[in-house]
N, C-alpha and C positions, 0 to 999 in steps of 0.2 A: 504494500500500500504506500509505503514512503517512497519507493523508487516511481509510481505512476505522480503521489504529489510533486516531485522533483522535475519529473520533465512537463507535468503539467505548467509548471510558473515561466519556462519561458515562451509555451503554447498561449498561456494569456496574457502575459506583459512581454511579447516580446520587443518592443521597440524599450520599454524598458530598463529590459535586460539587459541588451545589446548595447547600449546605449551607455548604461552605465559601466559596463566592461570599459567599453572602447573610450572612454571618457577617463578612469584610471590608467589602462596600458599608452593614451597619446596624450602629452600636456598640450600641446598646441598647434591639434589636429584641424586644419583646414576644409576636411570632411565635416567635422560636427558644425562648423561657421558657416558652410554652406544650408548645412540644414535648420542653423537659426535663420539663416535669411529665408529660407523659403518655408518655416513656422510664420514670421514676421510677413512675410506678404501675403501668407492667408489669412491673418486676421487682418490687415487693412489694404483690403481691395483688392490684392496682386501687387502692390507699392513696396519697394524697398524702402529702409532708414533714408530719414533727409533730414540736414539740419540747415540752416541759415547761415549758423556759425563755424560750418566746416565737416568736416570729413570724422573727424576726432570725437564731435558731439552725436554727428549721427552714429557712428559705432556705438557711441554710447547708449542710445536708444535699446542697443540689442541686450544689454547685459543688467542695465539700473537695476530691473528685479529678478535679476538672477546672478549675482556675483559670484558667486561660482564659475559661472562661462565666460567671465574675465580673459581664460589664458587662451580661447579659441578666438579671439581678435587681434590676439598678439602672436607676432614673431619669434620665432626658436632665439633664445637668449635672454628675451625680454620677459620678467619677473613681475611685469603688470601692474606698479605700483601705481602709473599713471591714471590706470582705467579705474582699479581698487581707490585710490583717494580721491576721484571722482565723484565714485559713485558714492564711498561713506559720506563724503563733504558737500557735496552737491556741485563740485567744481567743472567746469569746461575742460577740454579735452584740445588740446593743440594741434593740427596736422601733424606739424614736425617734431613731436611727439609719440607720435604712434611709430610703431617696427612694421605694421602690415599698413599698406594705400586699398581704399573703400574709394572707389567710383560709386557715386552717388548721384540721384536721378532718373534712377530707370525703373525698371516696375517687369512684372513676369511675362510681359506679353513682348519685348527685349528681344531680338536675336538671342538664341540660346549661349551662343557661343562667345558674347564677350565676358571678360576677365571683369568679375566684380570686386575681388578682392585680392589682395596679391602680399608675399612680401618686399618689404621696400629694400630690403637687402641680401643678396645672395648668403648663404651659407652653405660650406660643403658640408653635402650630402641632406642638405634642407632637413627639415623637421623627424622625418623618416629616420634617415639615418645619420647625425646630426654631428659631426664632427669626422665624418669619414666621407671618401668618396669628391666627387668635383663641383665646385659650387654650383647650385641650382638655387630656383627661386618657385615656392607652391604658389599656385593657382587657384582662387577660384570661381567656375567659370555663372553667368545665371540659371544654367538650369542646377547649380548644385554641385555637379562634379567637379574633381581637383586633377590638375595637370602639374609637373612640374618641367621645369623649363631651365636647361643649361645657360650658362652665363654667352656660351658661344650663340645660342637662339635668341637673347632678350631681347636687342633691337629690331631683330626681325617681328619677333612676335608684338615690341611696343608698337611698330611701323604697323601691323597689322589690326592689332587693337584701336588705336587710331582712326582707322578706315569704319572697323565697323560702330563706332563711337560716332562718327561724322555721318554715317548712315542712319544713326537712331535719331541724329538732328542737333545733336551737340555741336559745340563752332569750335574749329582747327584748334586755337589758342589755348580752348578750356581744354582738349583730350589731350594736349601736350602737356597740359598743369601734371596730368595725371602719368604722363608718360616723356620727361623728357630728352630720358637716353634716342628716345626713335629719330629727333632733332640733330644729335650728335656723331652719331654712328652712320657711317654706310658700309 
């Protein structure tokens, strides 16, 4: 009877479950911040986080009540103090502050495929495998899924992001805010 109760709890909670695993095994898994943003645009409307006052405050949005998911809007390294005394203090959130860049703006109905969230600075062997390996930088994209991207890819992939950014109606100057290796590199 205890081995059918045991596999029954992840037959009923399984997101749960799962969830809670994968939440101890990754500190600052770019999978689970895909699936707050796409928690966050089913309760309002299909709309991603948006702030007035930046990039920084809208992340913030995804985490106020739920401090715990601090470390899923933060970069491999970054110990999240910034979002943490935010949210205790009630304080703003500075772009250049943040270890991950949040495109902000778009909403579910988006080209799947641009890059909503990203980190802002390579690490070898990214989040994954995090101090081994050649730097890379995670991804993630609007329908949720995570890419990672070699440091030899970025510009091509900013160049690219860019494109489909000026496709959903953004102006050149603002997807460069967001991307401006693609400006530097050829």
């Amino acid at each position: 009877m205890l081995l059918v109760g045991v596999l029954l709890v992840p037959l009923v909670y399984p997101g749960t479950v799962w969830l809670h695993n994968l939440r101890i095994a990754h500190h600052h898994c770019m999978k689970i911040a895909g699936m707050e943003f796409t928690e966050y645009a089913m309760q309002h409307g299909g709309a991603f986080p948006y702030n007035t006052n930046g990039f920084g405050d809208a992340l913030l949005l995804l985490v106020k009540d739920k401090p715990e998911d601090v470390p899923f809007v933060c970069g491999p390294g970054d110990d999240g103090h910034v979002f943490s005394n935010a949210v205790a203090h009630g304080q703003h959130v500075p772009q250049d502050e943040c270890s991950r860049v949040y495109v902000q703006g778009l909403s579910e109905t988006n080209n799947p495929g641009i890059c909503i969230l990203f980190d802002r600075r390579s690490v070898k062997g990214g989040d994954h495998f995090y101090g081994h390996g050649k730097p890379v930088r995670e991804v993630c994209l609007l329908d949720g899924s995570m890419q990672t991207i070699p440091d030899a890819r970025w510009a091509e992939f900013s160049r690219q992001q860019i494109e489909l950014l000026v496709d959903a109606g953004f102006a050149q100057e603002k997807a460069l805010e967001y991307y401006p290796e693609a400006a530097t590199r050829r």
